[in-house]
PDB file of N, CA, C and O in Angstrom:
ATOM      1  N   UNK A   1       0.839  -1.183   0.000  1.00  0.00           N
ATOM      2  CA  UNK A   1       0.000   0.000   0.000  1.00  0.00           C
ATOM      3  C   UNK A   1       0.881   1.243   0.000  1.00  0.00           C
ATOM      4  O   UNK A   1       1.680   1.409   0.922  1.00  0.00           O
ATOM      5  N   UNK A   2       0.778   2.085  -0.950  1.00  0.00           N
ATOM      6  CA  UNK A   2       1.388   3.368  -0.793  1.00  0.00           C
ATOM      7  C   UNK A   2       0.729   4.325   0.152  1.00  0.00           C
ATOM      8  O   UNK A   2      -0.421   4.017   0.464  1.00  0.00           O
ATOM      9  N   UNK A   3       1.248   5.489   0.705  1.00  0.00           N
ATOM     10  CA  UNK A   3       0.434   6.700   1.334  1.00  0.00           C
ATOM     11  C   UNK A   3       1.845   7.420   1.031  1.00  0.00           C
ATOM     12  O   UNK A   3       3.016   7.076   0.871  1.00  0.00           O
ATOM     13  N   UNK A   4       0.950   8.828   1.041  1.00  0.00           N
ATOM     14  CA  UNK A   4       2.100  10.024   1.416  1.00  0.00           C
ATOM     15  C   UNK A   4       1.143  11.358   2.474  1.00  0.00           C
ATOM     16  O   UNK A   4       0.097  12.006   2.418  1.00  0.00           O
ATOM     17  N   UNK A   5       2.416  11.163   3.432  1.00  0.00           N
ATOM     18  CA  UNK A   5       1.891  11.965   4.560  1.00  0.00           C
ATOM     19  C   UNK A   5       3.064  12.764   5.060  1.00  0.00           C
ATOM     20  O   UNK A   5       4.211  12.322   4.999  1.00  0.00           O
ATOM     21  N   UNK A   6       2.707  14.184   5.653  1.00  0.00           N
ATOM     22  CA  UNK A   6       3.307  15.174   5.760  1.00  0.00           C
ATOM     23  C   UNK A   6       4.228  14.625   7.393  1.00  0.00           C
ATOM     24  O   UNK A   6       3.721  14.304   8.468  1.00  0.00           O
ATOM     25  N   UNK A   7       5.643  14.693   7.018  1.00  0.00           N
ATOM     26  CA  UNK A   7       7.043  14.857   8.409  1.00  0.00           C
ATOM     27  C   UNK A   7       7.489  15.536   8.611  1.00  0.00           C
ATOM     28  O   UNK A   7       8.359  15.730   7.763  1.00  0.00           O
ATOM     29  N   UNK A   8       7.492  16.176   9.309  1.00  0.00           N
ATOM     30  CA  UNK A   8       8.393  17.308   9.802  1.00  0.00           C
ATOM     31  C   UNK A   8       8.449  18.503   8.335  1.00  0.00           C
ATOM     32  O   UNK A   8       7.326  18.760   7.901  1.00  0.00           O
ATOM     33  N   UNK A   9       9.190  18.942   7.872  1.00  0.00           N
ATOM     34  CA  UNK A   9       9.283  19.683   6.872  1.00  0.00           C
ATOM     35  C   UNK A   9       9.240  18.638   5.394  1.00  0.00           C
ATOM     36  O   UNK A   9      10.047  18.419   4.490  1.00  0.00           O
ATOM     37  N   UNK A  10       8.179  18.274   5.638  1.00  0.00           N
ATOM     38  CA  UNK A  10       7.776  17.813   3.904  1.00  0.00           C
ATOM     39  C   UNK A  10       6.885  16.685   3.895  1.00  0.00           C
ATOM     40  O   UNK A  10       6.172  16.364   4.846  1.00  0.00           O
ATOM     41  N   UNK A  11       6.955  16.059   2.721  1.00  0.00           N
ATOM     42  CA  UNK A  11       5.762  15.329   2.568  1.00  0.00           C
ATOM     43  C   UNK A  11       6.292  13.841   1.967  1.00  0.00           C
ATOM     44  O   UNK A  11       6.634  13.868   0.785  1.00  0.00           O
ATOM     45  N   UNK A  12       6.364  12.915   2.469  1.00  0.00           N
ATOM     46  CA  UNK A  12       6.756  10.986   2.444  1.00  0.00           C
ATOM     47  C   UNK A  12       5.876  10.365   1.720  1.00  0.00           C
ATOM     48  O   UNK A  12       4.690  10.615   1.935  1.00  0.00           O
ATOM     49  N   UNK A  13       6.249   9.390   0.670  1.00  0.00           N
ATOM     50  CA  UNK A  13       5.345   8.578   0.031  1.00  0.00           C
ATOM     51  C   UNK A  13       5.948   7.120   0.358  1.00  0.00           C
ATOM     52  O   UNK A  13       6.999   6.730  -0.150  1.00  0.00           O
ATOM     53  N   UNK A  14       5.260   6.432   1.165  1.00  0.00           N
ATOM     54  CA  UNK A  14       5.670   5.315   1.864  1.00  0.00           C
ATOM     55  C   UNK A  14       5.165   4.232   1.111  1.00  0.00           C
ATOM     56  O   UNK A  14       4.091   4.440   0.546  1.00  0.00           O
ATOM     57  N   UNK A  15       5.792   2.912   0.948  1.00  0.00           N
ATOM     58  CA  UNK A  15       5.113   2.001   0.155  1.00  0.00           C
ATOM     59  C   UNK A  15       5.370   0.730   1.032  1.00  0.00           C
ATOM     60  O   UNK A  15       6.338  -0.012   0.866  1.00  0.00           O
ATOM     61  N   UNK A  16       4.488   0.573   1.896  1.00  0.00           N
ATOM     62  CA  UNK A  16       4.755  -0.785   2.540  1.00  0.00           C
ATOM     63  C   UNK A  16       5.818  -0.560   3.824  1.00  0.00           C
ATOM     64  O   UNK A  16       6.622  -1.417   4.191  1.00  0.00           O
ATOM     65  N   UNK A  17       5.648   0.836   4.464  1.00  0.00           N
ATOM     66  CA  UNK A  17       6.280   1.316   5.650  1.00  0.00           C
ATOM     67  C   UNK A  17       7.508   2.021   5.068  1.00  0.00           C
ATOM     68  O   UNK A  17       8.243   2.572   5.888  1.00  0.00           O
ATOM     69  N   UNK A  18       7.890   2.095   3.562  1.00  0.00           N
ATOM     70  CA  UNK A  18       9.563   1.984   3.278  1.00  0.00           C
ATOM     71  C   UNK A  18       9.185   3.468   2.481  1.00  0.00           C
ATOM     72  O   UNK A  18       8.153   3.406   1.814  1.00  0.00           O
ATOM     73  N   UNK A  19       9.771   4.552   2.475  1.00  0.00           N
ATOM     74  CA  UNK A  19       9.954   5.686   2.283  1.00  0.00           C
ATOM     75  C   UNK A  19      10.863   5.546   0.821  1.00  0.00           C
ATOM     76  O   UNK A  19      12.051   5.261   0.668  1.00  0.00           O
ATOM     77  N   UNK A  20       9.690   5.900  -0.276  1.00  0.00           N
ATOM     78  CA  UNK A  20      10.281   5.699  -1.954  1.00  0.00           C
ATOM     79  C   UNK A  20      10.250   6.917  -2.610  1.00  0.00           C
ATOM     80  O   UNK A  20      10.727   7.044  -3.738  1.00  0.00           O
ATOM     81  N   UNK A  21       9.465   8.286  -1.693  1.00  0.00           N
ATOM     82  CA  UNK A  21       9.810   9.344  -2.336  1.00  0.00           C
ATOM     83  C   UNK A  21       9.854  10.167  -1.590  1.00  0.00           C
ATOM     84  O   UNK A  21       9.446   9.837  -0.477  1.00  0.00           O
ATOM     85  N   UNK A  22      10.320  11.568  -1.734  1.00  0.00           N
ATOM     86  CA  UNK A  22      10.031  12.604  -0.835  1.00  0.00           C
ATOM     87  C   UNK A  22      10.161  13.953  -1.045  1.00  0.00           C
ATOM     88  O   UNK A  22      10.915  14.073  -2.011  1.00  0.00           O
ATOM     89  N   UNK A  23       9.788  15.132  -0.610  1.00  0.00           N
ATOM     90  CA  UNK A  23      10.210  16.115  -1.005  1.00  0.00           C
ATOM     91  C   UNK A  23      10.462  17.272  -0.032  1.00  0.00           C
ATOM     92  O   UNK A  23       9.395  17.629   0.467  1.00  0.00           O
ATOM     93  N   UNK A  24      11.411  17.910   0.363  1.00  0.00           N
ATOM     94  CA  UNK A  24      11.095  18.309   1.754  1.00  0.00           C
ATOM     95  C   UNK A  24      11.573  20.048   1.162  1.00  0.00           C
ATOM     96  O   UNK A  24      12.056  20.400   0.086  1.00  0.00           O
ATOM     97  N   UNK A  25      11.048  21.141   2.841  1.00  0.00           N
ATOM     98  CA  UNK A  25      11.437  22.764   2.333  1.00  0.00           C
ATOM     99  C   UNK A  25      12.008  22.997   3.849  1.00  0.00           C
ATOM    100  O   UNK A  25      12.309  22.274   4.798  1.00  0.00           O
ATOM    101  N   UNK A  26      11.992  24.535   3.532  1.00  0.00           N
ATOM    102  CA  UNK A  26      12.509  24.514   4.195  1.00  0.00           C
ATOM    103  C   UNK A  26      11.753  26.004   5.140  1.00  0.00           C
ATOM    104  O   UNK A  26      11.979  26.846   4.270  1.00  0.00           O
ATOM    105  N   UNK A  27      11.125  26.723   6.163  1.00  0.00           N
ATOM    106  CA  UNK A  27      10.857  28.190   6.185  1.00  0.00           C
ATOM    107  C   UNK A  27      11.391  29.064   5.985  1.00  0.00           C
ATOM    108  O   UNK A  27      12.362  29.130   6.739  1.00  0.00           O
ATOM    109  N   UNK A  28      11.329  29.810   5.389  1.00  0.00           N
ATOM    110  CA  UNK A  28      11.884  31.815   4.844  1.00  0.00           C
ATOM    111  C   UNK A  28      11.373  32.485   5.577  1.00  0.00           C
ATOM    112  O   UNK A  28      10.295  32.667   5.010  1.00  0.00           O
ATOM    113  N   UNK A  29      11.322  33.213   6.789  1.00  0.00           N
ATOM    114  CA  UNK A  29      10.744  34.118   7.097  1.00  0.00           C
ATOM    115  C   UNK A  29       9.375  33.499   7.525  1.00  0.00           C
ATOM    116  O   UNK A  29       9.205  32.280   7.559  1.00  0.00           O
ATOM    117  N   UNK A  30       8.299  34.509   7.885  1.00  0.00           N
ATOM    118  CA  UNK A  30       6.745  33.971   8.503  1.00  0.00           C
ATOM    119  C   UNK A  30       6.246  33.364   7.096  1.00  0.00           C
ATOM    120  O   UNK A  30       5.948  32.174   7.197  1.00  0.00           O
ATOM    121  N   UNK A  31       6.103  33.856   5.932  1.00  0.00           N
ATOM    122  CA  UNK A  31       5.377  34.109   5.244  1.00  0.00           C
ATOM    123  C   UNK A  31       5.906  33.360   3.663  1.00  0.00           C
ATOM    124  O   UNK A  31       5.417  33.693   2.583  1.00  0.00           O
ATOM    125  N   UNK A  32       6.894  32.400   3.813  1.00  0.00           N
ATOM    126  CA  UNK A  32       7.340  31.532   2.719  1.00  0.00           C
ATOM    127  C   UNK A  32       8.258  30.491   3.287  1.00  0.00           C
ATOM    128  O   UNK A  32       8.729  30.362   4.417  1.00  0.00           O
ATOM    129  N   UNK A  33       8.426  29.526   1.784  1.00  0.00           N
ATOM    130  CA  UNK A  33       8.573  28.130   2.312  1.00  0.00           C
ATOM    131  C   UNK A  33       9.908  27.935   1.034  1.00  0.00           C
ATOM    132  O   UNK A  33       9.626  28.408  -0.067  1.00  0.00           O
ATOM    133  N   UNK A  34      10.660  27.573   1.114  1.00  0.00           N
ATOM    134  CA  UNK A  34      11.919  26.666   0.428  1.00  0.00           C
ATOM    135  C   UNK A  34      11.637  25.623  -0.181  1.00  0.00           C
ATOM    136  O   UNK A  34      11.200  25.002   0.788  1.00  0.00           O
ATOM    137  N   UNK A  35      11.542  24.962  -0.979  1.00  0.00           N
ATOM    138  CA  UNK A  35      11.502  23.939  -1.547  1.00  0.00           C
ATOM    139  C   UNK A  35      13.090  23.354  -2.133  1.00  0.00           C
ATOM    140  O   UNK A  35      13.682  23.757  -3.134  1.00  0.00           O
ATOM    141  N   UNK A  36      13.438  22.523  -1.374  1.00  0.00           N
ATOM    142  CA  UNK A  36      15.031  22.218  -1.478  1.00  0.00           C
ATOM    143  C   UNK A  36      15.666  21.196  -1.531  1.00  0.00           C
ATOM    144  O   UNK A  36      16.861  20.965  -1.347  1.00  0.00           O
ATOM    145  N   UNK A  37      13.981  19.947  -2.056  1.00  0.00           N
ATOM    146  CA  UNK A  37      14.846  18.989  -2.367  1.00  0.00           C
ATOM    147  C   UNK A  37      13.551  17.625  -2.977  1.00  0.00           C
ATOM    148  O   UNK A  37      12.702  17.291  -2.151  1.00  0.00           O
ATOM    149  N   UNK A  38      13.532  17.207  -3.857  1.00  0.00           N
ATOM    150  CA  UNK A  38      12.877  16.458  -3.655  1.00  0.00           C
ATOM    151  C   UNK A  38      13.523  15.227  -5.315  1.00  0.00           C
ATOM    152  O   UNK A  38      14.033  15.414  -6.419  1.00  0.00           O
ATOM    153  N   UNK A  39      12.987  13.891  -4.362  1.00  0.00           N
ATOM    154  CA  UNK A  39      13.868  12.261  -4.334  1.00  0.00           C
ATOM    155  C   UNK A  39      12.420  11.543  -4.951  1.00  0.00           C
ATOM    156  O   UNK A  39      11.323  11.654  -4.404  1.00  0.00           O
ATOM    157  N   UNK A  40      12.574  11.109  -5.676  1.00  0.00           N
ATOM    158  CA  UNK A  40      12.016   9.715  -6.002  1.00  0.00           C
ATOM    159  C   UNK A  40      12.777   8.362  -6.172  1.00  0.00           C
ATOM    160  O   UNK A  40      13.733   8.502  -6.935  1.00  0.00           O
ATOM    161  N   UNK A  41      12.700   7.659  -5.903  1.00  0.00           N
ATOM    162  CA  UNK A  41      13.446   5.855  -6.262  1.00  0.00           C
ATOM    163  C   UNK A  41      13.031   5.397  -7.683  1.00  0.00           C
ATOM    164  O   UNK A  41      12.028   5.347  -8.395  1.00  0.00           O
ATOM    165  N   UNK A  42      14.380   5.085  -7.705  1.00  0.00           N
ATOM    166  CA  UNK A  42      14.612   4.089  -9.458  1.00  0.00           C
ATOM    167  C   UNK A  42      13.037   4.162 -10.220  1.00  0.00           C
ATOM    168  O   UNK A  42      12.369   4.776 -11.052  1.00  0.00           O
ATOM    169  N   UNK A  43      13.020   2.861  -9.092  1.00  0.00           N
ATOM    170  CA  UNK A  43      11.976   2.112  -9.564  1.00  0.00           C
ATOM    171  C   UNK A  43      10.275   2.642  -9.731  1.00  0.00           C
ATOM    172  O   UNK A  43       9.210   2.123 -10.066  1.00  0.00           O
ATOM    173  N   UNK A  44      10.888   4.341  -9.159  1.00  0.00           N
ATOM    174  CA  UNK A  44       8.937   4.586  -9.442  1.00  0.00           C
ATOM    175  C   UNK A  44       8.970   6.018 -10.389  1.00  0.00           C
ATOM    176  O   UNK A  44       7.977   6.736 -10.511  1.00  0.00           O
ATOM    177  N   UNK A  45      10.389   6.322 -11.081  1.00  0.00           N
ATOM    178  CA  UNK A  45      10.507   7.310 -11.467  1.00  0.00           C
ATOM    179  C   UNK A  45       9.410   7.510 -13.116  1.00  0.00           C
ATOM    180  O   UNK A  45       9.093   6.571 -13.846  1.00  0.00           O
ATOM    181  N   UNK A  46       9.151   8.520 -13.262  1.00  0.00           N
ATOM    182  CA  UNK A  46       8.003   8.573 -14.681  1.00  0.00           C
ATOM    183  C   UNK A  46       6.515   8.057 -14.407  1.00  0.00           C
ATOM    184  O   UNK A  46       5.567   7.642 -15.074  1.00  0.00           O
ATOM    185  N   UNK A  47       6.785   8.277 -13.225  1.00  0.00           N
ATOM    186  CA  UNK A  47       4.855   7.800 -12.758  1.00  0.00           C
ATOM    187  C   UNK A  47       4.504   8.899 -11.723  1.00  0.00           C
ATOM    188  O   UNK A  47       4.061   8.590 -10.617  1.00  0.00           O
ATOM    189  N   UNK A  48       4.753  10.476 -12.178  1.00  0.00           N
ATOM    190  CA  UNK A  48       4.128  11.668 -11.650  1.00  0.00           C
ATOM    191  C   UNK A  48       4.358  11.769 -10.380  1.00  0.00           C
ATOM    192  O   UNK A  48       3.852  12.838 -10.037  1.00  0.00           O
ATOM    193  N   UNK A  49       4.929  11.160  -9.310  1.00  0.00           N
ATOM    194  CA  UNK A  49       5.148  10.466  -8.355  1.00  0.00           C
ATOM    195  C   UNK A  49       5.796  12.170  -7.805  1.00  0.00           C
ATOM    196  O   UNK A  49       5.149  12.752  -6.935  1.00  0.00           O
ATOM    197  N   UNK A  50       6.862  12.732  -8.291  1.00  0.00           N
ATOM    198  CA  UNK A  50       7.065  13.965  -7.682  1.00  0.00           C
ATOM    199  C   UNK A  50       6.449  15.163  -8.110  1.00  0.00           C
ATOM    200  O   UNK A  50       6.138  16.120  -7.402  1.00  0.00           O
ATOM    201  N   UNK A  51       6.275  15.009  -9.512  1.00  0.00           N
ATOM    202  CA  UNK A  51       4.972  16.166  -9.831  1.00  0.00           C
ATOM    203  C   UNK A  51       3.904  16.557  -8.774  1.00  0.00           C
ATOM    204  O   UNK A  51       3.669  17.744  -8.544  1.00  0.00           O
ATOM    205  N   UNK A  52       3.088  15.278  -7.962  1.00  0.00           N
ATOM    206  CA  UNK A  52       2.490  14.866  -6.945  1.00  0.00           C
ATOM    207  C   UNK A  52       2.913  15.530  -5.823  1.00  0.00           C
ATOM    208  O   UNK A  52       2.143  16.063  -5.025  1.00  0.00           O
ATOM    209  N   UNK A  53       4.313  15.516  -5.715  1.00  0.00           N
ATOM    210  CA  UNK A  53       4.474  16.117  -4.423  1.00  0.00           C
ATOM    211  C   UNK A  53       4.897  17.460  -4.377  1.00  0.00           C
ATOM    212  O   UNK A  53       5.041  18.147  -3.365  1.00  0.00           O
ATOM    213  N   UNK A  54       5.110  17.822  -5.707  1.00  0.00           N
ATOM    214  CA  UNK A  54       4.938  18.837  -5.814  1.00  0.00           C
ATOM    215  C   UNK A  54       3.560  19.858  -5.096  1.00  0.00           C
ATOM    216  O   UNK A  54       3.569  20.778  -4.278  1.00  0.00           O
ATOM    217  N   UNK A  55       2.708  19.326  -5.685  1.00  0.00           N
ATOM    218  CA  UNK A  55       0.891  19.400  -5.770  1.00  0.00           C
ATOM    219  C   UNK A  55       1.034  19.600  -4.557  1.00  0.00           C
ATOM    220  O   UNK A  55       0.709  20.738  -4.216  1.00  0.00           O
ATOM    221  N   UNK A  56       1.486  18.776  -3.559  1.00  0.00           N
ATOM    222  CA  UNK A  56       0.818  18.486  -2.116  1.00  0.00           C
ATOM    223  C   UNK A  56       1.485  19.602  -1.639  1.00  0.00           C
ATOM    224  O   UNK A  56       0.689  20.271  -0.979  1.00  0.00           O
ATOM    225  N   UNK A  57       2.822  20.214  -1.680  1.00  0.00           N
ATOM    226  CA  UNK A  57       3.196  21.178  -1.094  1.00  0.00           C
ATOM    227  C   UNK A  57       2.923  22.627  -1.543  1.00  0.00           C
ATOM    228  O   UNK A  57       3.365  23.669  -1.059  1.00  0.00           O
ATOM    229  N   UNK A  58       2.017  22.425  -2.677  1.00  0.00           N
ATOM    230  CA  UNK A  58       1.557  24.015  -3.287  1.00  0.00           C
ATOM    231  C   UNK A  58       0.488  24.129  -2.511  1.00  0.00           C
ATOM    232  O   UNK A  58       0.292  25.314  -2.243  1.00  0.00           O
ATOM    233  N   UNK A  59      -0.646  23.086  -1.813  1.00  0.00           N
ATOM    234  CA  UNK A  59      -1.823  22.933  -1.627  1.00  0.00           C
ATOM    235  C   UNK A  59      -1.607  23.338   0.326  1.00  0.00           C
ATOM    236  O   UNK A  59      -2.540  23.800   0.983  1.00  0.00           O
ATOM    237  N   UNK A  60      -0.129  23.015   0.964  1.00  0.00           N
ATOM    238  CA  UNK A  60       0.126  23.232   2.177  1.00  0.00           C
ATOM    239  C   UNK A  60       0.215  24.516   2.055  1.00  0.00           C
ATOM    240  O   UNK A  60      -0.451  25.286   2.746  1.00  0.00           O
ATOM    241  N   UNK A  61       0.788  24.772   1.440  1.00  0.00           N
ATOM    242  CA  UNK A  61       1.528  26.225   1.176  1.00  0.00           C
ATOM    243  C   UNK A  61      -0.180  27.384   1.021  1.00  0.00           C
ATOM    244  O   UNK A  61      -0.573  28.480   1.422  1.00  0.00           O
ATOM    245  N   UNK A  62      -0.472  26.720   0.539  1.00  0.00           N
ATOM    246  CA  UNK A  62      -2.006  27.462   0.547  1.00  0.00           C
ATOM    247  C   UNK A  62      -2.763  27.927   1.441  1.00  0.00           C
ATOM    248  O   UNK A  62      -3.315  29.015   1.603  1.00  0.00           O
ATOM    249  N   UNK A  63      -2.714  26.629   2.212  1.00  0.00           N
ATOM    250  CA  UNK A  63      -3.575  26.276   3.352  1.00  0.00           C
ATOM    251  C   UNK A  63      -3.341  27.086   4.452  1.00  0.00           C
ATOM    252  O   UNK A  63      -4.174  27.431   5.291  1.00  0.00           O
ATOM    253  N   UNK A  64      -1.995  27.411   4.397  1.00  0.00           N
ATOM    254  CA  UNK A  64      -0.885  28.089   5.758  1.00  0.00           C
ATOM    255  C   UNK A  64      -1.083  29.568   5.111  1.00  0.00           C
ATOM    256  O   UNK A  64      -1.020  30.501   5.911  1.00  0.00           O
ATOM    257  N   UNK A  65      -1.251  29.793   4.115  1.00  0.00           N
ATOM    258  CA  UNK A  65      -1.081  31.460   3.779  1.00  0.00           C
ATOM    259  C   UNK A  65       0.418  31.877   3.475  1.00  0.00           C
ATOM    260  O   UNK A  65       0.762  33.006   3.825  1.00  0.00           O
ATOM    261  N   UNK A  66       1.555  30.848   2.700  1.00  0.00           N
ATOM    262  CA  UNK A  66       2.530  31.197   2.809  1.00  0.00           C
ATOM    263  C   UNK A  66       2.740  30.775   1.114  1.00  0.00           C
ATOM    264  O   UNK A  66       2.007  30.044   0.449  1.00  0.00           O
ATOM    265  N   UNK A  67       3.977  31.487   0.678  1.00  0.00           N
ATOM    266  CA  UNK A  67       4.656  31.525  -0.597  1.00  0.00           C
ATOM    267  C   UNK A  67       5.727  30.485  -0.547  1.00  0.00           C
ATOM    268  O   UNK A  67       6.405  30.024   0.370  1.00  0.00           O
ATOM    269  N   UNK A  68       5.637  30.195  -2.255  1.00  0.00           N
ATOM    270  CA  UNK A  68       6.869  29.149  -2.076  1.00  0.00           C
ATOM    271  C   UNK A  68       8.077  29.971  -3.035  1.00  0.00           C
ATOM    272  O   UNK A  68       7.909  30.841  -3.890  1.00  0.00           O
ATOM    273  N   UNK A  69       9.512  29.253  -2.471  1.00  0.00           N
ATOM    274  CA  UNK A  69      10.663  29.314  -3.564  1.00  0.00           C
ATOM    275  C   UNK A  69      10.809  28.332  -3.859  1.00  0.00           C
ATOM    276  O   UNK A  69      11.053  27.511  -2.974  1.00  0.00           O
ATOM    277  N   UNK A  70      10.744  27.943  -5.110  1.00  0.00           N
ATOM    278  CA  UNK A  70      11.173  27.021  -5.421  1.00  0.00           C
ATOM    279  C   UNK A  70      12.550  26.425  -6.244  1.00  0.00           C
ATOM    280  O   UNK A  70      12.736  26.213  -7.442  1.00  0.00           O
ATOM    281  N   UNK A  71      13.625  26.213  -4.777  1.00  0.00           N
ATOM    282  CA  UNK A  71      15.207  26.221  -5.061  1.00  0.00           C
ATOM    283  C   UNK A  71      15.749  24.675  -5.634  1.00  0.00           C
ATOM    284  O   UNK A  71      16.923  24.449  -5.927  1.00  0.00           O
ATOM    285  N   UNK A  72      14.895  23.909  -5.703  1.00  0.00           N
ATOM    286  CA  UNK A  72      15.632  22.738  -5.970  1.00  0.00           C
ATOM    287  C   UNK A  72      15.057  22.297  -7.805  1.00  0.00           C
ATOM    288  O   UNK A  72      13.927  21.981  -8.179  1.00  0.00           O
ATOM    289  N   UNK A  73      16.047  22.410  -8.436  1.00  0.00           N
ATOM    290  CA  UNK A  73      15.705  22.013 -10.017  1.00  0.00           C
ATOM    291  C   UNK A  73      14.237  21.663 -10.160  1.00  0.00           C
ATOM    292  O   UNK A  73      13.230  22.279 -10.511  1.00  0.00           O
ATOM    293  N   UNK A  74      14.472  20.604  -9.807  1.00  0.00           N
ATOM    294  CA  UNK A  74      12.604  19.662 -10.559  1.00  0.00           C
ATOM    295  C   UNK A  74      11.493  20.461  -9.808  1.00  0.00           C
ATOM    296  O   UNK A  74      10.335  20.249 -10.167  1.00  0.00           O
ATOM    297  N   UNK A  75      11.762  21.512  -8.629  1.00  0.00           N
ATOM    298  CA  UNK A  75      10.456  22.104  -8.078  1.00  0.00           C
ATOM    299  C   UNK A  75      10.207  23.644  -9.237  1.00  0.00           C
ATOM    300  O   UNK A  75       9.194  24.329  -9.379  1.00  0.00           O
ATOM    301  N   UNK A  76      11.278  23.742  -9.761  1.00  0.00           N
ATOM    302  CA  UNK A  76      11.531  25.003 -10.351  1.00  0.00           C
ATOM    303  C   UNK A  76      11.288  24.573 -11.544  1.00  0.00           C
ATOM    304  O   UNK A  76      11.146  25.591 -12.222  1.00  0.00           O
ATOM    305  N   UNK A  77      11.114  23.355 -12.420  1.00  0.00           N
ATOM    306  CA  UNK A  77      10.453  23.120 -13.515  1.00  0.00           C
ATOM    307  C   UNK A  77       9.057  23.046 -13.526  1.00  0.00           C
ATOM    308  O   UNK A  77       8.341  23.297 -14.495  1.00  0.00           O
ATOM    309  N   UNK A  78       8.716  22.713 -12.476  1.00  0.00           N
ATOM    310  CA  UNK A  78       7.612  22.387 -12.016  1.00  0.00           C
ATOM    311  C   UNK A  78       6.651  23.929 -12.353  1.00  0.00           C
ATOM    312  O   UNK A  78       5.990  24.113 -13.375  1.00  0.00           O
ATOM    313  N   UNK A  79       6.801  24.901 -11.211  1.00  0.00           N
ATOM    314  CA  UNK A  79       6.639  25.662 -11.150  1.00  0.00           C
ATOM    315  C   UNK A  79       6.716  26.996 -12.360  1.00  0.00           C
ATOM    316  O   UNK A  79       6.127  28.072 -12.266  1.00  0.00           O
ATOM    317  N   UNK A  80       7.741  26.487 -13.629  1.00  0.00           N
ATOM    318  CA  UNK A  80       7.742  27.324 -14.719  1.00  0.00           C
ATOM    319  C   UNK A  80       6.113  26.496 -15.390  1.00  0.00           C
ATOM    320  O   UNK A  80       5.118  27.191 -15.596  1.00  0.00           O
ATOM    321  N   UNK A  81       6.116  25.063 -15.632  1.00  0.00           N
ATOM    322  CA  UNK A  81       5.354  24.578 -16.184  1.00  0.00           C
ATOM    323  C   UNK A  81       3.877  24.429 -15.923  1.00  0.00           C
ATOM    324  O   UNK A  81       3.034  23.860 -16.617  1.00  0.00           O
ATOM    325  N   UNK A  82       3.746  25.045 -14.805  1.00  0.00           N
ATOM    326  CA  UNK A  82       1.947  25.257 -14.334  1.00  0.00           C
ATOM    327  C   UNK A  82       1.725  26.827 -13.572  1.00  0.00           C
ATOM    328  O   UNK A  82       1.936  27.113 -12.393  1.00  0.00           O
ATOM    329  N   UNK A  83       1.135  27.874 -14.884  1.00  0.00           N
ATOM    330  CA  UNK A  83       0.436  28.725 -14.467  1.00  0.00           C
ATOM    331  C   UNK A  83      -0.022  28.578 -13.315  1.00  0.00           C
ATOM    332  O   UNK A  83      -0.154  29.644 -12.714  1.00  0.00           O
ATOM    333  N   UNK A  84      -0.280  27.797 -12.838  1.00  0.00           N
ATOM    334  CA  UNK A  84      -1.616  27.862 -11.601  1.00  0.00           C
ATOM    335  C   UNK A  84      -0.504  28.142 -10.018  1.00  0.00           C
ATOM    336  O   UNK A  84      -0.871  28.401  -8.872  1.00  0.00           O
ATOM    337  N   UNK A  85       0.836  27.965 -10.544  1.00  0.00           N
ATOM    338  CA  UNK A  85       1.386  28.174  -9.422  1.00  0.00           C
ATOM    339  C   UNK A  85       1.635  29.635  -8.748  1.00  0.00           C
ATOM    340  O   UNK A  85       1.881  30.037  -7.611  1.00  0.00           O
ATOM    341  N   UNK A  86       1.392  30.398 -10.401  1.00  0.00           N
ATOM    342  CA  UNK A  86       2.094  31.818 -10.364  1.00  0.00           C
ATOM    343  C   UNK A  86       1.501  32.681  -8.961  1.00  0.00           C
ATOM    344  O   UNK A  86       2.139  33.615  -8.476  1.00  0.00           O
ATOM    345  N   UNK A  87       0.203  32.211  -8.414  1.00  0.00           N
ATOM    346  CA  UNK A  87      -0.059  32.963  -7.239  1.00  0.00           C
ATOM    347  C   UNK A  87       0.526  32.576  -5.517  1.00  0.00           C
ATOM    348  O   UNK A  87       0.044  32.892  -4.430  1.00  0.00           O
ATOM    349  N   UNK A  88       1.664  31.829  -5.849  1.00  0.00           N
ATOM    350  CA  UNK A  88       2.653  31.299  -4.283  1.00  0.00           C
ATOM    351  C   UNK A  88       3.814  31.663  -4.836  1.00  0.00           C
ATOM    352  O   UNK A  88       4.583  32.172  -4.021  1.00  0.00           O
ATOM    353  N   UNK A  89       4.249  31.577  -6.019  1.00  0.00           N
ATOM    354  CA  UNK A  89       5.094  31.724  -6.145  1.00  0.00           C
ATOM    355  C   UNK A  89       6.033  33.171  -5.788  1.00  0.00           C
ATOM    356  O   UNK A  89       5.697  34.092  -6.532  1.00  0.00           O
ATOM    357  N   UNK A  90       6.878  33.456  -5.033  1.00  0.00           N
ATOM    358  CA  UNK A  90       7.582  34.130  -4.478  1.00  0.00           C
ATOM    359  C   UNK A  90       9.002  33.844  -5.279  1.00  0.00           C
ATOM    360  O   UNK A  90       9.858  32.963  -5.204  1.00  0.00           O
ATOM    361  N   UNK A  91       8.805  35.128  -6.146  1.00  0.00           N
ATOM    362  CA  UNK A  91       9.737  35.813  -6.986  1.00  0.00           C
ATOM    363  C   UNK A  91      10.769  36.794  -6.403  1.00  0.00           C
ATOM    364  O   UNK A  91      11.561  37.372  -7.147  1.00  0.00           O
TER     365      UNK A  91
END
């Protein structure tokens, strides 16, 4: 069974207790969030799997009233490639 649930600074996609992806930030100030790293495994890479966690941390980031940077490569492709981010995004 997979789940992904929010640890400490980020968000775990567990598959059978075993931690196969992740993406973690970091805080800026009150009012924004770091994005500084995020991992998928071999074996689950090309199945949206961090796009996903992407999602989940635009949707925290929402929820909290805070902006994201997004410093780590694949969050920063991410973020060129969906308009919908342009209102967290902290330029």
């Amino acid at each position: 069974m997979r789940e992904t649930i929010m640890e400490g600074n980020g968000f775990v996609v567990r598959e059978d207790g075993e931690a196969v992806a992740e993406i973690t930030f970091v805080p800026s100030g009150e009012d924004a969030l770091v994005i500084d790293h995020t991992y998928v495994s071999e074996a689950l890479r090309g199945q949206k799997i961090a796009e996903d966690l992407v999602k989940r941390v635009v949707e925290y980031a929402r929820e909290t009233n805070k902006q994201i940077i997004p410093a780590c490569s694949y969050a920063l492709a991410q973020f060129r490639r969906h308009k919908e981010y342009q209102d967290i995004w902290k330029q």
